[in-house]
C-alpha positions in Angstrom: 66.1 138.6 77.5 68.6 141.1 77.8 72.4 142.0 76.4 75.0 142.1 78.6 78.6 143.1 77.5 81.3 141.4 78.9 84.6 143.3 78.7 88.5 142.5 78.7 90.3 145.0 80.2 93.7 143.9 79.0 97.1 145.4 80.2 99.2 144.8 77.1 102.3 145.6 78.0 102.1 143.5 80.6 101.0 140.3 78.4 103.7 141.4 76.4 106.5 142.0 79.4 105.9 138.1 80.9 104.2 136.6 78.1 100.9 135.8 79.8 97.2 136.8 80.6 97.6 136.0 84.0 97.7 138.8 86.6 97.3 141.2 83.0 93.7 140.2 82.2 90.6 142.0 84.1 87.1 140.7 83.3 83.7 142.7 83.9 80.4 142.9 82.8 77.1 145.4 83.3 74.8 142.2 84.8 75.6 142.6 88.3 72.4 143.7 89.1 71.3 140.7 87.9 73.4 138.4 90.2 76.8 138.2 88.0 80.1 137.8 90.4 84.0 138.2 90.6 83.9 141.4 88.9 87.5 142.6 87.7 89.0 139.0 87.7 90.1 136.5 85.4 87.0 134.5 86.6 84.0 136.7 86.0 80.3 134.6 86.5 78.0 135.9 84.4 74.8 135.2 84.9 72.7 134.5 81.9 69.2 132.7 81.2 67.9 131.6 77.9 67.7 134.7 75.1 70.5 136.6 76.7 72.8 138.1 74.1 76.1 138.3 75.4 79.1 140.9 73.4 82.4 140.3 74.5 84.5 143.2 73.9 88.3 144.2 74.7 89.4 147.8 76.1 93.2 148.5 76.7 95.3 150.1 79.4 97.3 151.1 77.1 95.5 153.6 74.3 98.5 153.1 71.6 98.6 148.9 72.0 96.5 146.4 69.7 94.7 143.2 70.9 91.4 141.5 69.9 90.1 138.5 70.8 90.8 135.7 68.7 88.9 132.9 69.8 86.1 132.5 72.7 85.5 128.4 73.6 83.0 127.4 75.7 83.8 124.1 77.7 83.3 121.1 75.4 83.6 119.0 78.8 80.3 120.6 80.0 78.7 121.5 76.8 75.8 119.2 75.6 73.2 119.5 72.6 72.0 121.8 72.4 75.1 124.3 73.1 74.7 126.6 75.4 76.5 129.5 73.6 78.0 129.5 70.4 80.2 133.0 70.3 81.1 134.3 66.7 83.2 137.2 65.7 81.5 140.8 64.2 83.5 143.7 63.4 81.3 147.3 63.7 80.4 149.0 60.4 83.8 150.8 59.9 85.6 147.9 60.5 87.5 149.8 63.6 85.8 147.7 66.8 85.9 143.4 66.8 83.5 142.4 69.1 81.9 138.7 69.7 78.5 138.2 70.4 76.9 134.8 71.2 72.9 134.3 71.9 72.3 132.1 75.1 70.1 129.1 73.9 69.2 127.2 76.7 69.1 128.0 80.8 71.9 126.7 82.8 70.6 124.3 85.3 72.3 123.2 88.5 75.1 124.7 90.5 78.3 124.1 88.3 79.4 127.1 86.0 79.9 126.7 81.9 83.9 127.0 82.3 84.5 129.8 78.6 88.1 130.2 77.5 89.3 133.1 75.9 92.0 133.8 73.4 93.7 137.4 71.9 95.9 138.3 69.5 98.8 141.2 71.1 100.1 143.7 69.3 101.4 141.6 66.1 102.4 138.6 67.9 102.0 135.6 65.6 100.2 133.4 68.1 97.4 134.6 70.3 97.9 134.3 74.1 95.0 131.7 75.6 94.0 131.5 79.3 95.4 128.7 81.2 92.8 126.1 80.7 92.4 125.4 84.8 90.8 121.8 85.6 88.2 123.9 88.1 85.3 125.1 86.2 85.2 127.6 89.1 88.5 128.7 88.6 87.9 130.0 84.9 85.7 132.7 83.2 82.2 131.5 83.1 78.8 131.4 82.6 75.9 130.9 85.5 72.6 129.9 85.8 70.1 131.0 88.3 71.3 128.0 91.1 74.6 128.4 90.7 76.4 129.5 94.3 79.7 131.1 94.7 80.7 128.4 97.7 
């Protein structure tokens, strides 16, 4: 069992400038090591295994912008009982950092990834921006188990 942070690196001006994630959105975690792939994309494979605590957390390009994230949804196509991940919002003791964090509650078995969507609210826009929600599980965010290949 392990945490593994998953960060948004989040160009907000340019969200703001064509009114979409794509192309603004860069994805990451610190689980490499441990076999997570498409590092700095908008599909980051993390690779996770029962106990894992994930955080998902958002940094900026720009250090005067605002944006959190607003909603994380794991695939309800794949999802089965019991869910894999259930991701609920925190905010840090002085209220200044919202962060999600989500406890991995069963392995992943098989090849295909656990597609996630993610959603932020942008410097006071009313509604959030959402990632298009691709029909590809492997063209998404995701999470991996131990078989899954990148081919």
């Amino acid at each position: 069992m392990k945490t593994i942070a998953i960060v948004s690196l989040l160009d907000v001006v340019g969200v703001l400038s064509n009114g979409r994630l794509a192309g603004n959105l860069y994805l990451m975690d610190d689980n490499r090591l441990h076999g997570s792939l498409d590092q700095g994309s908008e599909i980051l494979k993390t690779r996770v295994e029962r106990g894992d605590r994930l955080v998902w957390v958002v940094q900026l390009l720009e250090c005067e912008a605002y944006a959190a994230i607003s909603a994380i949804e794991i695939d309800p196509a794949i999802e089965i009982d019991p869910a894999i991940c259930e991701p609920q919002p925190h905010r840090s003791p002085d209220g200044d950092v919202a962060y999600w964090v989500g406890v991995v509650k069963r392995d992943i078995t098989g090849p295909e990834p656990v597609p996630y969507r993610l959603s932020y609210r942008v410097a006071g826009q009313s509604a959030p921006f959402s990632m298009a929600s691709g029909t590809n599980p492997r063209d998404r965010p995701a999470l991996v188990g131990a078989d899954y290949s990148p081919v």
